[in-house]
C-alpha positions in Angstrom: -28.9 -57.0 -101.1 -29.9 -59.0 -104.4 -27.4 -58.8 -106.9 -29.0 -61.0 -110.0 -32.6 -61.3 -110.3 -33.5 -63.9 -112.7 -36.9 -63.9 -114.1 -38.6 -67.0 -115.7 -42.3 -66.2 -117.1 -42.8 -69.8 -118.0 -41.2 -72.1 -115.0 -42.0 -75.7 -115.0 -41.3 -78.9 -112.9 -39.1 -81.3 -114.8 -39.7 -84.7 -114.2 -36.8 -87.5 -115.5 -38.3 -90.8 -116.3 -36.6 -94.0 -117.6 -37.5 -97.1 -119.2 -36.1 -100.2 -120.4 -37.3 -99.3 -124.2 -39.6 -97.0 -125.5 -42.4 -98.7 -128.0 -45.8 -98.1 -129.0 -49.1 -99.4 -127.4 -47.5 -101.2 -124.8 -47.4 -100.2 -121.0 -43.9 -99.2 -120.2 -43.0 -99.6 -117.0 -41.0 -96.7 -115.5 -38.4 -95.8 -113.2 -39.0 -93.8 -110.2 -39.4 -90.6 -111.5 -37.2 -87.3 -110.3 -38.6 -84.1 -110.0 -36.5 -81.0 -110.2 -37.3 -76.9 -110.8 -37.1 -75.9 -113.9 -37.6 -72.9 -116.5 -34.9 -71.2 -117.8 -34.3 -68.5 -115.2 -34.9 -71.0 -112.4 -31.7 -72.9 -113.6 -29.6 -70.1 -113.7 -30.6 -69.2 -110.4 -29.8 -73.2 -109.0 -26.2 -72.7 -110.9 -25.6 -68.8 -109.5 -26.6 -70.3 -105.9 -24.2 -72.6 -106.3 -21.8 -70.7 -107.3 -21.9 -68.3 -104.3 -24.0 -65.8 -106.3 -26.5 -63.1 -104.6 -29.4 -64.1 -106.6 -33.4 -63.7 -105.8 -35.4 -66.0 -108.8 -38.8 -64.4 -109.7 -41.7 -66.9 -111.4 -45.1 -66.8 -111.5 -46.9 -70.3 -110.1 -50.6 -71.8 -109.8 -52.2 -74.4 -108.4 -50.9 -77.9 -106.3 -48.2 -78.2 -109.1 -47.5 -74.5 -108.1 -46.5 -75.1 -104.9 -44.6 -78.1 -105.2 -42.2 -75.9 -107.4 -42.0 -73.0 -104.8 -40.9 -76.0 -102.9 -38.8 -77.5 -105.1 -37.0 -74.1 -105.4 -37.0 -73.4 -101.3 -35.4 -76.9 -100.9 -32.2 -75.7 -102.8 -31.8 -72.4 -100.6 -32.8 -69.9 -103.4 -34.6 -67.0 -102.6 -38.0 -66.4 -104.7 -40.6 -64.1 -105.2 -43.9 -65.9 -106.7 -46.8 -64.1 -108.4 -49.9 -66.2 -108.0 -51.8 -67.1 -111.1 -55.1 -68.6 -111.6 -53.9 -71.9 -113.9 -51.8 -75.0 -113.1 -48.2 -74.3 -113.5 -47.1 -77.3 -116.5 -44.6 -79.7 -116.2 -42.1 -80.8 -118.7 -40.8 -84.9 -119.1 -38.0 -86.5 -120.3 -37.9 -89.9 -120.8 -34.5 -92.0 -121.2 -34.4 -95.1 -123.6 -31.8 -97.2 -121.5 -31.5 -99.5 -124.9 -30.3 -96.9 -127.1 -29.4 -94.2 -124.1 -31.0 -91.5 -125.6 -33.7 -89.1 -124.3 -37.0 -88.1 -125.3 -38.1 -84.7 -124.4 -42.1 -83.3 -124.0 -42.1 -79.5 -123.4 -45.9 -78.2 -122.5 -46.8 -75.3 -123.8 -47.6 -73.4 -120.1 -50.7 -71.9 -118.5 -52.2 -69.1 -120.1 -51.4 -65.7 -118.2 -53.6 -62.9 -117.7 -52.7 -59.6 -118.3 -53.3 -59.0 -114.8 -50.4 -61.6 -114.2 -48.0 -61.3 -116.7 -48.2 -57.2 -115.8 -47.3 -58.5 -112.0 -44.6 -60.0 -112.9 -43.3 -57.2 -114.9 -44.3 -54.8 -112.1 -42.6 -57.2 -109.4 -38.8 -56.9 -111.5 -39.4 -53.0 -111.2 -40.4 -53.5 -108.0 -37.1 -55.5 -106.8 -35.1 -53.3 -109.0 -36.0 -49.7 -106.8 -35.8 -51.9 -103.7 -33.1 -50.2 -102.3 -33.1 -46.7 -104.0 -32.3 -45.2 -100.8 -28.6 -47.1 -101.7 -27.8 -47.1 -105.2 -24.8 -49.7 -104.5 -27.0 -51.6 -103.1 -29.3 -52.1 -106.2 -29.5 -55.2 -108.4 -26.9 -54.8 -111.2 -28.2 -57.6 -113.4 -31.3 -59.4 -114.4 -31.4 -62.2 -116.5 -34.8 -63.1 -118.6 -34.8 -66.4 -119.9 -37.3 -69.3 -121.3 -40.1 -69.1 -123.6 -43.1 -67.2 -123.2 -46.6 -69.0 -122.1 -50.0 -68.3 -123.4 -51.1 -65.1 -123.0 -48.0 -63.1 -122.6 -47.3 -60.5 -125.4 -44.4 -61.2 -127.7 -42.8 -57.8 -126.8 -42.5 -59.1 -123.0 -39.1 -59.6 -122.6 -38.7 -56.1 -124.1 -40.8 -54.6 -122.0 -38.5 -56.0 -119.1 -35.1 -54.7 -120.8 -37.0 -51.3 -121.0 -37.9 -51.2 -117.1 -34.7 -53.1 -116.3 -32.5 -50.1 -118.2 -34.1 -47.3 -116.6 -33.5 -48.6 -113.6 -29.7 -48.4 -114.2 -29.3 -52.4 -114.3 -28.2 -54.9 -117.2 -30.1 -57.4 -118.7 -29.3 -60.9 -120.0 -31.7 -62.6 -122.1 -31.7 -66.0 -123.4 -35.2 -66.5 -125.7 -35.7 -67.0 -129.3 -38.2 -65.9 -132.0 -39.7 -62.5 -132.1 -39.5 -62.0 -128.1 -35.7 -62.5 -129.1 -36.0 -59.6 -132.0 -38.4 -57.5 -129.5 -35.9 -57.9 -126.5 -33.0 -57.2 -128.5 -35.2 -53.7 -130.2 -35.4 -52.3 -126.9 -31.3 -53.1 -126.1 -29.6 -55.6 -124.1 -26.2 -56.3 -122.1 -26.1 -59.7 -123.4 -28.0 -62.1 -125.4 -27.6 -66.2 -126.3 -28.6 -67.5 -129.4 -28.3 -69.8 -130.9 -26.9 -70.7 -134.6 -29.9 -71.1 -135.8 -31.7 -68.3 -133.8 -28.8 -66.2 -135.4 -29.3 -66.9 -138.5 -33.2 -65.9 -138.4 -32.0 -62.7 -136.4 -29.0 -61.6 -138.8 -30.1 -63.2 -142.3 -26.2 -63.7 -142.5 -24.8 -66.9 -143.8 -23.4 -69.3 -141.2 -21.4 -71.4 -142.7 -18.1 -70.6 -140.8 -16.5 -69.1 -137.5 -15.8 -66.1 -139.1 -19.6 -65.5 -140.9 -20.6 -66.4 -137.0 -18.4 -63.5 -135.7 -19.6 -61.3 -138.7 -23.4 -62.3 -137.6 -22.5 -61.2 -133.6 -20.6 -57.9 -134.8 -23.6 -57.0 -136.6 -25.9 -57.2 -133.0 -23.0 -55.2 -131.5 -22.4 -52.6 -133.7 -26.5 -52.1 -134.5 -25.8 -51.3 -130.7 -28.8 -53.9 -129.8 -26.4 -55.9 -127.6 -23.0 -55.5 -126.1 -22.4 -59.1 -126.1 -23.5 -62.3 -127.9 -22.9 -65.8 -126.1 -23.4 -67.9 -129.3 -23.8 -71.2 -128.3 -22.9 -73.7 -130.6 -24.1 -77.5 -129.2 -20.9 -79.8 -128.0 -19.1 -77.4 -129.3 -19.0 -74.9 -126.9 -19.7 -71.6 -127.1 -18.1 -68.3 -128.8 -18.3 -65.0 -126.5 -18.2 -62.0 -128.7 -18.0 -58.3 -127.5 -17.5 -54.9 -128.6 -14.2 -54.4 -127.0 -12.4 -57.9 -128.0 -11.2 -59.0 -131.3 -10.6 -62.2 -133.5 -7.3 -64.0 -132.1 -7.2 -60.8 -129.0 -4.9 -62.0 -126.6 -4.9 -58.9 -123.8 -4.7 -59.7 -120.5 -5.3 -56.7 -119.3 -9.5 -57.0 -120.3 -11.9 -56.5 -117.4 -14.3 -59.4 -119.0 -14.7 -63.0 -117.8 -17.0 -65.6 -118.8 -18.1 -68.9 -117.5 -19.8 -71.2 -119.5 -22.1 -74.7 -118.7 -21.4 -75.8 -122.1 -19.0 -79.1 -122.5 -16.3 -76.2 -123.8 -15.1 -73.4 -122.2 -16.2 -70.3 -124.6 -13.9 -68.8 -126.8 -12.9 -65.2 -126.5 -13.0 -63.2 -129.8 
């Protein structure tokens, strides 16, 4: 059975680059560069494989660039499900300044989907979801819906998924930002991860300390658009709000845990 399906509308190859210095006009000669899957639901899928996790990742792809990331993907044992599409699949590029350590970072913008695509994608999460209705414990319990959306694809996407995702008796996760954010978060969520700043725009609450920041998440909860908020908060970790924990809560008898890829563990409030 799958028990996480992760979705990424807007998957990408990221290729790693490095040079001695970064300048204008000049050739810069360049590393050998290193090529790995990426989107946002891809890399949760990479970590939940490692981690032992059931997990099926679901992407659209198109074109040579298209298949080298289905490959990319099948090389690190993950099981997919790719919806052909008529344009290149885009790659993203960092480029590390060995003088000053410090990366740059090009993000493309994507191909442009169809709405005969972007609806196949949506139909194929429904589709996995009702897989096994002959054995409701067998179902997928969670999808999670991250990245930004491409070209094409309505802003109301990712709430369209929580929607179909819902009725099929399954949580979603979202990680986005903007008004796919606001639309996914409309239609109700498990869990959602803004940032700060994404917070801020969502909320119109100040943010000036921890406490406006579990204000801010409260107000998501008890709007009852989420029932968690993972506000990430740069090398400072992360802050895992729900409904049923509060500020300084030390019971050991909760039913939650949380990891977190941040440099800090998240803190429970």
């Amino acid at each position: 059975m799958t028990n996480i399906i992760t979705l990424t509308i807007n998957p990408a190859i990221d290729v790693s680059i490095a040079v001695e210095r970064v300048a204008p006009v000049h050739k810069l000669r360049c590393t050998s560069a290193r090529r790995d899957p990426g989107g946002g639901g891809i890399n949760v899928a990479r970590v939940l494989k490692r981690l032992g996790a059931d997990v099926v990742a679901l992407y659209p792809t198109g074109g040579v660039l298209g298949a080298l990331l289905r490959q990319l993907v099948t090389d690190e044992d993950i099981p997919c499900l790719t919806i052909g599409i008529s344009e290149e699949t885009r790659e993203n590029i960092t480029v590390l300044d060995q003088s000053i350590g410090q990366q740059y970072r090009f993000i493309l913008p994507g191909p442009r989907l169809s709405e005969l695509e972007w609806r196949g994608c949506l139909d194929a999460v429904a589709s996995l979801l009702h897989r096994d209705t002959s054995a409701p414990g067998r179902r997928a319990r969670f999808v999670v819906a991250s990245g930004s959306l491409p070209p094409g694809v309505p802003e109301d996407f990712y709430g369209l998924i929580a929607r179909a995702t819902k009725q099929a008796g399954a949580k979603i996760v979202v990680d986005a930002s903007g008004v796919a954010l606001k639309c996914a978060l409309e239609a109700g969520v498990y869990l959602v991860k803004p940032s700060l700043r994404e917070l801020k725009e969502l909320t119109g609450k100040p943010m000036e300390s921890e406490s406006d920041w579990i204000i801010a998440c409260r107000s998501l909860i008890d709007d009852r658009r989420t029932e968690m908020v993972a506000l990430t908060l740069g090398d400072q970790g992360s802050l895992l709000v729900s409904r049923d924990r509060a500020p300084g809560s030390t019971d050991s008898n909760s039913s939650f845990s949380s990891v977190c890829l941040t440099p800090s563990w998240p803190k429970w409030v």
